[in-house]
C-alpha beads as a LAMMPS data file, in Angstrom:
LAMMPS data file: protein, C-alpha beads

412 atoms
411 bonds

1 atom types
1 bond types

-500.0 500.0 xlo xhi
-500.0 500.0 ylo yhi
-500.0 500.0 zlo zhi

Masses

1 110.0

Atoms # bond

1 1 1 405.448 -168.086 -50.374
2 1 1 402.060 -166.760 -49.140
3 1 1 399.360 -167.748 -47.637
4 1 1 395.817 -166.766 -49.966
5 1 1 392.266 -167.157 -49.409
6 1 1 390.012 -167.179 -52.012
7 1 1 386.328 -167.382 -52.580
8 1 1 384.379 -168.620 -55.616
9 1 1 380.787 -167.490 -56.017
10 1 1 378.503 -170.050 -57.439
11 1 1 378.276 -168.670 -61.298
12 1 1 382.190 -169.286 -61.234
13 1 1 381.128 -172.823 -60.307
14 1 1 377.816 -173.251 -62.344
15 1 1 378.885 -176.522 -64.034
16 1 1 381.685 -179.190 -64.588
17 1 1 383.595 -177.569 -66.578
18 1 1 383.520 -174.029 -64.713
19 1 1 384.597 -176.168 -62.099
20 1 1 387.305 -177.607 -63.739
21 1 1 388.283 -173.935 -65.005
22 1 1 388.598 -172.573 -61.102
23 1 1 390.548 -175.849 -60.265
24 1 1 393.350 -174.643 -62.786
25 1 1 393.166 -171.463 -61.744
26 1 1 393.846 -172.524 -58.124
27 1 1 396.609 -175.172 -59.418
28 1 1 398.511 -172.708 -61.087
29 1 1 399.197 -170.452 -57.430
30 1 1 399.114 -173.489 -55.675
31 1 1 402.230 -174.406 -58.393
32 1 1 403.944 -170.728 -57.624
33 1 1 404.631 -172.026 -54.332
34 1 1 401.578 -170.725 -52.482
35 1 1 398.983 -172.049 -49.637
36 1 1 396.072 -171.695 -50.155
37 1 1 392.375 -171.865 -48.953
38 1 1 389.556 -171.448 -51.022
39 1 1 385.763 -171.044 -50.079
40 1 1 383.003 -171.764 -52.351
41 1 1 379.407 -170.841 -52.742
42 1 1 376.291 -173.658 -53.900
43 1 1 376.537 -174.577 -57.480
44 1 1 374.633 -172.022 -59.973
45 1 1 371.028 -172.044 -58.675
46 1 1 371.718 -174.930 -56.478
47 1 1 370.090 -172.796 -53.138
48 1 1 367.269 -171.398 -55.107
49 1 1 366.362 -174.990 -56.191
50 1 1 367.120 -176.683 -52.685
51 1 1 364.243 -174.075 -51.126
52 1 1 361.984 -174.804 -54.233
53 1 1 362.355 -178.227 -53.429
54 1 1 361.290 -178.195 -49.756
55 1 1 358.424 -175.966 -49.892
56 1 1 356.842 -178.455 -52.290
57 1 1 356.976 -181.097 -49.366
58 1 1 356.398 -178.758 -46.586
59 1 1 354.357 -175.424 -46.236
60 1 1 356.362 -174.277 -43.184
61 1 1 359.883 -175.807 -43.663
62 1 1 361.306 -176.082 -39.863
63 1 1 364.272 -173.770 -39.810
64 1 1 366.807 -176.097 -38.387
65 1 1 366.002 -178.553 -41.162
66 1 1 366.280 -175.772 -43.861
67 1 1 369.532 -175.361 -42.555
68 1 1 370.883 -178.440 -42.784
69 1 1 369.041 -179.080 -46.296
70 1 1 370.635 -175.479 -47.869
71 1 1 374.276 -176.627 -46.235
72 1 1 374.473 -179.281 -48.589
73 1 1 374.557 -177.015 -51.765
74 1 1 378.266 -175.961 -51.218
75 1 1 379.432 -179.007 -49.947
76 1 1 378.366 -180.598 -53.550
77 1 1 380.800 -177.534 -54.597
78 1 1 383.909 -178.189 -52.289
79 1 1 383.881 -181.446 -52.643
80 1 1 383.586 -181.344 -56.610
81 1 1 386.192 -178.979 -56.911
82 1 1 388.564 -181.111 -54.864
83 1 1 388.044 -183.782 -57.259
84 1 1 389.129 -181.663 -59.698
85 1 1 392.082 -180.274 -58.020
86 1 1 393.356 -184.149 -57.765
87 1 1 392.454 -184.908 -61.013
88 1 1 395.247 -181.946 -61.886
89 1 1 397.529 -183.771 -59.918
90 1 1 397.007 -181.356 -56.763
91 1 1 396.670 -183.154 -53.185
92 1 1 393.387 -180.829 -51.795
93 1 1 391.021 -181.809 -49.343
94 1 1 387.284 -180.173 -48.932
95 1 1 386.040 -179.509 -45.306
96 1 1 382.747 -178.797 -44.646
97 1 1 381.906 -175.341 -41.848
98 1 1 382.187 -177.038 -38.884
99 1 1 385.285 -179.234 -39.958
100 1 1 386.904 -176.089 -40.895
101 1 1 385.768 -174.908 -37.041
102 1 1 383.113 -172.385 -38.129
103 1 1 381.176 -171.624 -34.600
104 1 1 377.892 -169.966 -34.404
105 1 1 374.809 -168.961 -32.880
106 1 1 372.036 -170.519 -33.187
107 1 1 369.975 -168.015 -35.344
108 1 1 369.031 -170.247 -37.883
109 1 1 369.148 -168.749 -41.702
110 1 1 370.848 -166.040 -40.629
111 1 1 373.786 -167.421 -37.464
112 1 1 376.181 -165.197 -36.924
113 1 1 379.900 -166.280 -36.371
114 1 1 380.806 -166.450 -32.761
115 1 1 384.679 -167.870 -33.171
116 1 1 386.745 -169.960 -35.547
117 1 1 389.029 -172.428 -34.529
118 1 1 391.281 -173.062 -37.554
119 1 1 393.072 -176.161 -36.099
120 1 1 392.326 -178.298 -39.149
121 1 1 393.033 -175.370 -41.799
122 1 1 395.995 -175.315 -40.199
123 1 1 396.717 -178.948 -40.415
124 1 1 395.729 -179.568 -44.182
125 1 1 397.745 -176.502 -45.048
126 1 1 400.909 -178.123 -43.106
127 1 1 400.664 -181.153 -45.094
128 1 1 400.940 -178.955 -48.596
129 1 1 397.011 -179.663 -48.955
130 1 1 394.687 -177.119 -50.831
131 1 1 391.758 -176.823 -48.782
132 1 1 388.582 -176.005 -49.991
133 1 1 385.844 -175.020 -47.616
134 1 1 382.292 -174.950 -48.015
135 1 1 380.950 -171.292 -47.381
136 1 1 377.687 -169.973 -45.658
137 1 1 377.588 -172.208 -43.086
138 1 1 378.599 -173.074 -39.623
139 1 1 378.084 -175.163 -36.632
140 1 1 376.203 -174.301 -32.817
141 1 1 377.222 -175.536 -29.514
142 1 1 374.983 -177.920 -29.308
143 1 1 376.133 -179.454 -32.578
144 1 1 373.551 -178.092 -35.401
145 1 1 374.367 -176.617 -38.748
146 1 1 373.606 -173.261 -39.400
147 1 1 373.539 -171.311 -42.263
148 1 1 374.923 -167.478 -42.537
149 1 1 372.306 -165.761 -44.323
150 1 1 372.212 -165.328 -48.471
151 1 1 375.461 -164.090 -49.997
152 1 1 377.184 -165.151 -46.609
153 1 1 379.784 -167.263 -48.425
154 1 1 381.942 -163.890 -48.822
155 1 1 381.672 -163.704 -44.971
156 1 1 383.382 -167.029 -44.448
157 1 1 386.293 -166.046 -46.735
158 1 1 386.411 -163.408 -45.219
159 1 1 386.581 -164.300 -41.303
160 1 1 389.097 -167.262 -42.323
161 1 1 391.232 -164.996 -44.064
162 1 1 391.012 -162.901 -40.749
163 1 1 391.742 -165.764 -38.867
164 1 1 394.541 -167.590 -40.299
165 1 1 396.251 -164.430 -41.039
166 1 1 396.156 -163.887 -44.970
167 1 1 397.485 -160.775 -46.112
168 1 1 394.307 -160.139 -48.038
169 1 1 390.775 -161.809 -49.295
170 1 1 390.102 -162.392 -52.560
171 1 1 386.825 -163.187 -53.927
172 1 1 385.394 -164.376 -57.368
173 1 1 382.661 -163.971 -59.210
174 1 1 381.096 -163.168 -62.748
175 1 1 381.976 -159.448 -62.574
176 1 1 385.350 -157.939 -63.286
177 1 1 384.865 -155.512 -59.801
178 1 1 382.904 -152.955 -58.212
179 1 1 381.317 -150.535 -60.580
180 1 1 380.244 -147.587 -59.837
181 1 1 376.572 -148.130 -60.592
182 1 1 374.902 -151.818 -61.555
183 1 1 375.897 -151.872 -65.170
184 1 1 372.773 -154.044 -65.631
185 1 1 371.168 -150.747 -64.901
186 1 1 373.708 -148.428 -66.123
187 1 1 375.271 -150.045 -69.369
188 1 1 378.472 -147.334 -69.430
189 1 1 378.980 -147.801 -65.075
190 1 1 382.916 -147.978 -64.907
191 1 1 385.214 -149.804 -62.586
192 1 1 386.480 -148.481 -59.072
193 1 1 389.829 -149.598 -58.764
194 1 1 390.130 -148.963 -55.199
195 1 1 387.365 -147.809 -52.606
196 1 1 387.687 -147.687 -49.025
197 1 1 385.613 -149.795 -46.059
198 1 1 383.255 -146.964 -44.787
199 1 1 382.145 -146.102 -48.730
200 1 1 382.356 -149.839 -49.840
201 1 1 380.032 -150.925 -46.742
202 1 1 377.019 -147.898 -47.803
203 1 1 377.505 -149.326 -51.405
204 1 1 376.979 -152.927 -50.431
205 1 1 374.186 -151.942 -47.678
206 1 1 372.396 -150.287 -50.548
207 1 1 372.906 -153.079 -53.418
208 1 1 376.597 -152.677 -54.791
209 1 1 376.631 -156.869 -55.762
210 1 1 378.984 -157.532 -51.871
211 1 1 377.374 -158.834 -48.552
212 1 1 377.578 -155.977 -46.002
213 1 1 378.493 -158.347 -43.454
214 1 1 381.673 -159.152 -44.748
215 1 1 382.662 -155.381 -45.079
216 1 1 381.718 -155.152 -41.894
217 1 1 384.508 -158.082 -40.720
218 1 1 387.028 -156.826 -43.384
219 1 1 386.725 -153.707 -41.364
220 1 1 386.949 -154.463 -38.025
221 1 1 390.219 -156.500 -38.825
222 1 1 391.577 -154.454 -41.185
223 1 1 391.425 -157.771 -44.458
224 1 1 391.843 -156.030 -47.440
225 1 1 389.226 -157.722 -50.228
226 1 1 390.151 -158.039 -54.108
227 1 1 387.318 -158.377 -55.579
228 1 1 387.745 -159.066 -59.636
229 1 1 386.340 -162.101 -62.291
230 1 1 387.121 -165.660 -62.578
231 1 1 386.583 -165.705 -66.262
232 1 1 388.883 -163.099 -67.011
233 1 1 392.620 -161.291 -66.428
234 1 1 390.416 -158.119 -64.764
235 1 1 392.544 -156.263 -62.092
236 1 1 389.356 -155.805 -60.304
237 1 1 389.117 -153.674 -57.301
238 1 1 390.772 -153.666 -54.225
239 1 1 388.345 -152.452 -51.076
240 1 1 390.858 -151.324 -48.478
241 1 1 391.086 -149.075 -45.037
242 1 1 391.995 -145.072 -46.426
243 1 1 391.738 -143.387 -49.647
244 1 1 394.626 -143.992 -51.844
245 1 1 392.325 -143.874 -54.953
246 1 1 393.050 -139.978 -56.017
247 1 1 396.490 -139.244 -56.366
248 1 1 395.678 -135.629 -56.565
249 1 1 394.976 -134.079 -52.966
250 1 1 392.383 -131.206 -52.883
251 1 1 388.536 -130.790 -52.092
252 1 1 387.211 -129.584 -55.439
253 1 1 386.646 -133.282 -56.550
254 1 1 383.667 -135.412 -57.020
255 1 1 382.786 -136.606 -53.992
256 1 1 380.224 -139.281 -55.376
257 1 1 381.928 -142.222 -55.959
258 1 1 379.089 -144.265 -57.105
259 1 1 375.259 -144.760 -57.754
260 1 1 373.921 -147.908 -55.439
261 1 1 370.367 -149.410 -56.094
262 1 1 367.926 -151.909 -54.485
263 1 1 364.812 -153.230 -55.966
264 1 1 363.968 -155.886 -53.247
265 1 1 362.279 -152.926 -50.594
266 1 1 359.125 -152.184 -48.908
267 1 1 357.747 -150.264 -46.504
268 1 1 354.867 -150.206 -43.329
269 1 1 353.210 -147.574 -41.945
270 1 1 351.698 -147.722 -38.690
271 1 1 349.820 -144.979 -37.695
272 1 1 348.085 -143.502 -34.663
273 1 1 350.751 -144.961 -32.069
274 1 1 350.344 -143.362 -28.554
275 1 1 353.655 -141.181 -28.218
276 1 1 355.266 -142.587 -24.886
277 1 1 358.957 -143.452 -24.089
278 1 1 359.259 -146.985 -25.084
279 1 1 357.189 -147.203 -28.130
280 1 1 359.962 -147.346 -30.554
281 1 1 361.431 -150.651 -28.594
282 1 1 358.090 -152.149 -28.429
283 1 1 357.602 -152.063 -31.732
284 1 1 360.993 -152.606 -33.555
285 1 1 362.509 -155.635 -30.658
286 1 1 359.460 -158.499 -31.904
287 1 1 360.795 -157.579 -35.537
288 1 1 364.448 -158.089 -34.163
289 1 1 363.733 -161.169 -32.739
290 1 1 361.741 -162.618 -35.961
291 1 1 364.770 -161.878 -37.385
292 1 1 363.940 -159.114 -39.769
293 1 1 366.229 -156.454 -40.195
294 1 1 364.414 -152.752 -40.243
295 1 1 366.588 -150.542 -42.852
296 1 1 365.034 -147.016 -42.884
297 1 1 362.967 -145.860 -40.051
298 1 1 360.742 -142.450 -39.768
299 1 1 358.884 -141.394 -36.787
300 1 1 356.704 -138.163 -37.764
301 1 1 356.489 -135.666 -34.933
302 1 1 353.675 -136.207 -32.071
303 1 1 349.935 -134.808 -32.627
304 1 1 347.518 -134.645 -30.574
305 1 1 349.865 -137.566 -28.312
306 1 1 349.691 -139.886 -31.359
307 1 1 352.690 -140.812 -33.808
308 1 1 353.586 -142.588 -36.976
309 1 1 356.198 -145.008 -37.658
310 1 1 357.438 -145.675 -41.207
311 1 1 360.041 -148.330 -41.860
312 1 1 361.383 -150.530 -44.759
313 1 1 362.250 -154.441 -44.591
314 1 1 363.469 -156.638 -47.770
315 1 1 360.497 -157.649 -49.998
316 1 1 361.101 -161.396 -48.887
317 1 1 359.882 -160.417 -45.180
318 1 1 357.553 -158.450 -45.927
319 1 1 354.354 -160.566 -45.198
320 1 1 355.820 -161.446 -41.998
321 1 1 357.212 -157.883 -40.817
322 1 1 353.076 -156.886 -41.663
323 1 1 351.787 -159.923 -39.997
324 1 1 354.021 -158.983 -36.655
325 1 1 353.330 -155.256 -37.245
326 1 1 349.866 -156.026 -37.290
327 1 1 350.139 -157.804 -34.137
328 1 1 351.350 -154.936 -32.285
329 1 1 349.121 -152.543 -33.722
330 1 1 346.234 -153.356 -31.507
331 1 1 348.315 -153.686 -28.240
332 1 1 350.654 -150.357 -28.973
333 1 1 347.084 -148.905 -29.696
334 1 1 347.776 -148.108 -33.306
335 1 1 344.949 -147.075 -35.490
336 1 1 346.208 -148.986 -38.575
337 1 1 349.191 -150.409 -40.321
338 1 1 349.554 -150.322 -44.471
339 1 1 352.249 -151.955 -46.222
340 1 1 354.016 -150.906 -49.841
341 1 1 355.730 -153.473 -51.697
342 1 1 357.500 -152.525 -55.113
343 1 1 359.566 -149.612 -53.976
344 1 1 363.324 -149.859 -54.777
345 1 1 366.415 -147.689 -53.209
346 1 1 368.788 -145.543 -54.957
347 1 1 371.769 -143.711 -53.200
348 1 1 374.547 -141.379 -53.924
349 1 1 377.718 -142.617 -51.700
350 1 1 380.709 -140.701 -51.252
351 1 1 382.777 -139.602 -48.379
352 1 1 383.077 -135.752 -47.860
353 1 1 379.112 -135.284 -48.738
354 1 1 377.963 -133.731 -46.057
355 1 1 380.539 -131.135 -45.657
356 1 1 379.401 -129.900 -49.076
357 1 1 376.972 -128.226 -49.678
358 1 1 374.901 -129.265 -53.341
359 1 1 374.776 -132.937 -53.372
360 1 1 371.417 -133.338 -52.270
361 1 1 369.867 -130.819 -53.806
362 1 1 371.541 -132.212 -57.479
363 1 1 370.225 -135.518 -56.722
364 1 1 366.326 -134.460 -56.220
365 1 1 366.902 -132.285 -59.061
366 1 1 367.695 -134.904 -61.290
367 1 1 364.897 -137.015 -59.724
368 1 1 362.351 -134.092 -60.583
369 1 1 363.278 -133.745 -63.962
370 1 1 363.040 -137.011 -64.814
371 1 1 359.402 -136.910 -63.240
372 1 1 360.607 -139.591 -60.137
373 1 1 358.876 -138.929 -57.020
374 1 1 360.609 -139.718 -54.071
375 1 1 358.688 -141.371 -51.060
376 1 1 361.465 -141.654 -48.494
377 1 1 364.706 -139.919 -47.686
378 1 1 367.474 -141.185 -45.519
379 1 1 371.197 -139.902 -44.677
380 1 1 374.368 -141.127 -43.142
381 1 1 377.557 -138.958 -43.458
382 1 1 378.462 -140.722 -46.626
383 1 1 375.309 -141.535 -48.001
384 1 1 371.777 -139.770 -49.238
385 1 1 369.140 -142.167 -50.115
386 1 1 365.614 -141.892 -51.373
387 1 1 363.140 -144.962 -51.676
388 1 1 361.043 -144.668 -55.072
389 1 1 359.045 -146.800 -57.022
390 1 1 360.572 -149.595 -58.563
391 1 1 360.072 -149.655 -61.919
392 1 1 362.136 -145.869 -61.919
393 1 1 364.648 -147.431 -60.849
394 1 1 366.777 -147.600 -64.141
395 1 1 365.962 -144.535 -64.678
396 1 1 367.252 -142.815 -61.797
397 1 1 370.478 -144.979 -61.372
398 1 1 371.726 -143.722 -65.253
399 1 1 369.966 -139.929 -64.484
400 1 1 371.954 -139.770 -61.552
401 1 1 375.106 -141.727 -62.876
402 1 1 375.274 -138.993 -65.533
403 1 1 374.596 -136.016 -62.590
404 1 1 377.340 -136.851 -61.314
405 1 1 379.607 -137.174 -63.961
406 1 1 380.571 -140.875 -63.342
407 1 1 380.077 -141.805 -67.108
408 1 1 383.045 -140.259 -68.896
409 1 1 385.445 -140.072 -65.715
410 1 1 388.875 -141.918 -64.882
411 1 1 387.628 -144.082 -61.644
412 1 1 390.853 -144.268 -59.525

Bonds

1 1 1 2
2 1 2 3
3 1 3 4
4 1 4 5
5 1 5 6
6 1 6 7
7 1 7 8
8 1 8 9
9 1 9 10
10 1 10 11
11 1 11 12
12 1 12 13
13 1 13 14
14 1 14 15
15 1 15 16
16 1 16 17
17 1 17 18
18 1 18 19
19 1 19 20
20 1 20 21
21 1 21 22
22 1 22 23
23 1 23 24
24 1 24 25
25 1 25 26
26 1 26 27
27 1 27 28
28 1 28 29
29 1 29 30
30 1 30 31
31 1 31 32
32 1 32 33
33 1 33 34
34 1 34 35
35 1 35 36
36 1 36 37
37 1 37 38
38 1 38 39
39 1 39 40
40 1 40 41
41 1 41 42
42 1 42 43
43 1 43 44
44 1 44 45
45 1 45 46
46 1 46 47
47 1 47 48
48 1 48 49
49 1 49 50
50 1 50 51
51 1 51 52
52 1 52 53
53 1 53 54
54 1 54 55
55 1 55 56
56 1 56 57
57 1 57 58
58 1 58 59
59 1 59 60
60 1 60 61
61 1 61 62
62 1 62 63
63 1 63 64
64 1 64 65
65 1 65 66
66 1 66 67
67 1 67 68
68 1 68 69
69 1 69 70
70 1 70 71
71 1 71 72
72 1 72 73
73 1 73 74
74 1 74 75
75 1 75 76
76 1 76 77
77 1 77 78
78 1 78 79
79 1 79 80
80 1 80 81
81 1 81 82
82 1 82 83
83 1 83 84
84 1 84 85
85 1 85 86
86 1 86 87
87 1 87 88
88 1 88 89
89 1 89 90
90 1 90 91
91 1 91 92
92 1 92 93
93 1 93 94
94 1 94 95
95 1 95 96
96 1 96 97
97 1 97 98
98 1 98 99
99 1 99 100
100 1 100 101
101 1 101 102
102 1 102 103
103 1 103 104
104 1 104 105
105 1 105 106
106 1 106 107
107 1 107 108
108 1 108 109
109 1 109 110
110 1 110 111
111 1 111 112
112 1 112 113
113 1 113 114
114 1 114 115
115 1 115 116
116 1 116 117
117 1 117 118
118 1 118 119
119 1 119 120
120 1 120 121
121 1 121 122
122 1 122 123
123 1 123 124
124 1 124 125
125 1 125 126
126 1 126 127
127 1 127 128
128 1 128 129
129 1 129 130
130 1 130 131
131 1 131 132
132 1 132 133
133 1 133 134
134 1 134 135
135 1 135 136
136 1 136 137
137 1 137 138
138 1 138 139
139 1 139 140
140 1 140 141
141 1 141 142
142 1 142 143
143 1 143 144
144 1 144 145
145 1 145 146
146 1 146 147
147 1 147 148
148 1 148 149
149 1 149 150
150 1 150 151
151 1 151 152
152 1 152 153
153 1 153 154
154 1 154 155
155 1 155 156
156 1 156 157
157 1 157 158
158 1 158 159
159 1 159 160
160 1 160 161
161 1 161 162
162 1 162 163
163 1 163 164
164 1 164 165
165 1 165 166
166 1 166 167
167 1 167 168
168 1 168 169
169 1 169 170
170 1 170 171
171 1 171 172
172 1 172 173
173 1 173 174
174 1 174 175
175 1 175 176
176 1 176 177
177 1 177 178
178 1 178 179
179 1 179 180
180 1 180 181
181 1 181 182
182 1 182 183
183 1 183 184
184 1 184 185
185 1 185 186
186 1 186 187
187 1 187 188
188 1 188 189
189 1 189 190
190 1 190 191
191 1 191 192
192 1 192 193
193 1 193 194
194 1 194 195
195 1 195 196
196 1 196 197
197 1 197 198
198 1 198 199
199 1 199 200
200 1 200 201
201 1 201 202
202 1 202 203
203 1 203 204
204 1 204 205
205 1 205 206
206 1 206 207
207 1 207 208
208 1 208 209
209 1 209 210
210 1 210 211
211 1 211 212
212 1 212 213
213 1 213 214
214 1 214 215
215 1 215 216
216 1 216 217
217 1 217 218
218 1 218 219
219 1 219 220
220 1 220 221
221 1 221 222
222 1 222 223
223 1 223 224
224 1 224 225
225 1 225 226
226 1 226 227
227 1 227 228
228 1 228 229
229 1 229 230
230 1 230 231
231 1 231 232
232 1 232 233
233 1 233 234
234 1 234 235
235 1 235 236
236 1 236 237
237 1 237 238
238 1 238 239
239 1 239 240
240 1 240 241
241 1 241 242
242 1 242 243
243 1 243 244
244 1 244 245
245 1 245 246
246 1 246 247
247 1 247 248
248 1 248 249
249 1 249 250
250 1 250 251
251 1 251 252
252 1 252 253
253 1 253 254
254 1 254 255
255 1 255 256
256 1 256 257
257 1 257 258
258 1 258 259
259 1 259 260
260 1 260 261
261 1 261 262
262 1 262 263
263 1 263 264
264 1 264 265
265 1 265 266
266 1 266 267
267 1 267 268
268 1 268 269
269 1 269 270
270 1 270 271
271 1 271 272
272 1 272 273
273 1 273 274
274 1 274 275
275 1 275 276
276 1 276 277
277 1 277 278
278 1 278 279
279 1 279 280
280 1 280 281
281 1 281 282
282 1 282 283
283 1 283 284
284 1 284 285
285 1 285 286
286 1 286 287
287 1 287 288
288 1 288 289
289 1 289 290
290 1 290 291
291 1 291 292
292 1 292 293
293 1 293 294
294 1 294 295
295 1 295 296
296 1 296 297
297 1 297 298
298 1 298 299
299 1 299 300
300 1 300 301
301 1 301 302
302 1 302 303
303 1 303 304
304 1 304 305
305 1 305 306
306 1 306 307
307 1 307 308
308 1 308 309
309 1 309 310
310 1 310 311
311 1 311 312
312 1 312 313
313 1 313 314
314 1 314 315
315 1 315 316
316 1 316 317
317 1 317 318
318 1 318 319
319 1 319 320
320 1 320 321
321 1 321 322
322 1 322 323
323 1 323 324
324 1 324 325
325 1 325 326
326 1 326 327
327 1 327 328
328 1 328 329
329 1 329 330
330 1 330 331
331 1 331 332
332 1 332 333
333 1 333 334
334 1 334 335
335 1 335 336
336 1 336 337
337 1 337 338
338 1 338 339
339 1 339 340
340 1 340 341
341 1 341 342
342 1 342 343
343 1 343 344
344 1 344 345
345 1 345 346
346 1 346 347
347 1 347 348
348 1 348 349
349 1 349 350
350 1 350 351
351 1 351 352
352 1 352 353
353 1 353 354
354 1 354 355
355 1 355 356
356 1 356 357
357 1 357 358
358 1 358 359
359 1 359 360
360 1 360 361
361 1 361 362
362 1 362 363
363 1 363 364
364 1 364 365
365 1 365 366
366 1 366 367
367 1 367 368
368 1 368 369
369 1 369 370
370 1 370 371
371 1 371 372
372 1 372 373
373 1 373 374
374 1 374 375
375 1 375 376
376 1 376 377
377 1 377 378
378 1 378 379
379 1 379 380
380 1 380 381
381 1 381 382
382 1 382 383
383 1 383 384
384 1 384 385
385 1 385 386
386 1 386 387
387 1 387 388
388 1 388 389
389 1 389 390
390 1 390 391
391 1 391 392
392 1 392 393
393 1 393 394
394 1 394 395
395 1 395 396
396 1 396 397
397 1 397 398
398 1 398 399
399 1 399 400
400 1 400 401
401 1 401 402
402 1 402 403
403 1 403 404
404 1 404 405
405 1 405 406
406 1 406 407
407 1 407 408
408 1 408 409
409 1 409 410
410 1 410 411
411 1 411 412
């Protein structure tokens, strides 16, 4: 008998009879002899239409009532999908994030998990109960929901998994795995049947379809993740600590293991910034505390004791991350700040990169050739990305997927 945790995304639970589909799915483990816990996302578009809905009554939704409002998306699910389990003769119970003992901060829209106290998990699964959790969504102190941030549903699987001690985390979707580029992009991307942490954290970071937070946890504790399809028999892949994937030890192998792309990026540039020790945190910390998260950052070399500071932020914050930026431009002295929406991210992620020399220069090749200018470049020791205009973006993802020879390749 084991104990599983699994997590349903909200396109495996887009309607009543997807719903009753992931019910049998779950009753046919549950029937093997197994306990488990599942944790599901909002219904479909639920979210999308719960934010729709209050900016039409309010301009400048309060964040702790937007939290409590977007909660109530995957409670719908759990609580639907107990039904069903029930109505399959199962005996399941759904828990909402603070029944299930889901403790946060108080960062609301994006709270981050401080603890878990699984006492009721524990309970339910001691009576033979499926329990079904809602994801994305915790509790404060002080008694307040919170919400985990978009995509944050994966987290919760993830840190219960963690926490009750489940040999792995699985989590379902409408994709058979982790491809090695967005096949929306690049129609012949093939399937990565195993990929370690450090490479499967640059992927998500970067736009493989996988919250980076939950790599992040999976990490830390060392929680294996399966992530495959709840519509079909996929194996899917299995994101793991190591690199089992290549049977065949040697360094004359491809060390690109796949193409990852972002379309939701923009950048700021603010210019003519005295260059003094401190600048950096004076500028970046008000961001930090808005609760914007800064991805690539350039500071050009001092002239003349004056600086520039370029940096990217998701498209959704950008009028805010200009609004603050422009803030601080006239107290940091700044001469002016300009903002570019519509850029997108591509990246080449592999480990073993850096110690080889080529990589780089193969990916702005390819870039040139297919006339793509580049406007930013950033590293990591498994990673090389460049920021370029969005609408090259499909471009460059099946340019580069066929650079590197990911088409026709076996993906182990």
């Amino acid at each position: 008998m084991a104990l599983v945790v699994h997590k349903y995304g909200g396109s495996s639970l887009a309607n009543a009879n997807s719903i009753l589909n992931v019910a049998r799915r779950i009753a046919d483990i549950s029937r093997l002899g197994n306990k488990i816990v599942a944790v599901v996302s909002a219904m479909g578009s639920s979210t999308d239409n719960l934010i729709n809905l209050a900016y039409e009554v309010s301009t400048n939704p309060d964040p702790r009532e937007m939290d409590v409002l977007l909660s109530t998306g995957e409670l719908v699910s759990c609580t639907l999908l107990a039904m069903a389990l029930r109505s399959l003769g199962e005996d399941a119970v759904s828990l909402s994030g603070s029944q299930a003992g889901i403790k946060t901060n108080k960062q609301y829209g994006k709270a981050m998990i401080s603890s878990i106290e699984p006492k009721r998990i524990v309970a339910e699964l001691e009576q033979n109960r499926i329990v079904i959790i809602a994801g994305y969504q915790g509790i404060t102190e002080n008694m307040d929901v919170t919400t985990l941030g978009r995509g944050a549903s994966d987290l919760t699987a993830v840190a219960i998994a963690a926490r009750i001690g489940s040999s792995r985390c699985e989590i379902y979707s409408d994709v058979d795995g982790i491809f090695t580029a967005d096949p929306n992009l690049v129609p012949n991307a093939q399937i990565i049947d195993e990929i370690g942490f450090e490479e499967m954290l640059e992927m998500a970071s970067y736009g493989a379809k996988m919250n980076p937070r939950s790599i992040e946890l999976a990490m830390a504790y060392n929680m294996p993740i399966l992530v495959a399809s709840s519509f079909s028999q996929s194996k899917g892949t299995i994101i793991h600590q190591g690199d089992s994937m290549n049977n065949n030890v040697g360094e004359l192998r491809n060390r690109v293991r796949g193409i990852a792309t972002d379309n939701n990026v923009a950048k700021i540039t603010i210019s003519g910034v005295v260059d003094r020790p401190g600048i950096a945190a004076e500028l970046f910390e008000p961001l930090a505390d808005a609760g914007i998260s800064v991805d690539i950052i350039v500071q050009n070399a001092g002239i003349h004791g004056t600086t520039d500071f370029t940096f990217t932020v998701e498209s959704t914050d950008l009028t805010r991350a200009e609004q603050i930026t422009k803030e601080l431009s006239s107290r940091i002295v700044g001469s002016g700040v300009v903002s570019s929406p519509g850029l997108a991210k591509v990246s080449i992620v592999g480990t073993g990169m850096q110690d080889t020399p080529g990589y780089a220069a193969m990916m702005f090749r390819t870039l040139a050739d297919h006339k793509i200018n580049i406007d930013t470049i950033s590293t990591s020791e498994i990673r090389i990305t460049c920021i370029i205009n969005s609408s090259h973006l499909e471009d460059a993802a099946r340019s580069l997927h066929k650079a590197f020879e990911l088409d026709d390749s076996e993906i182990k």
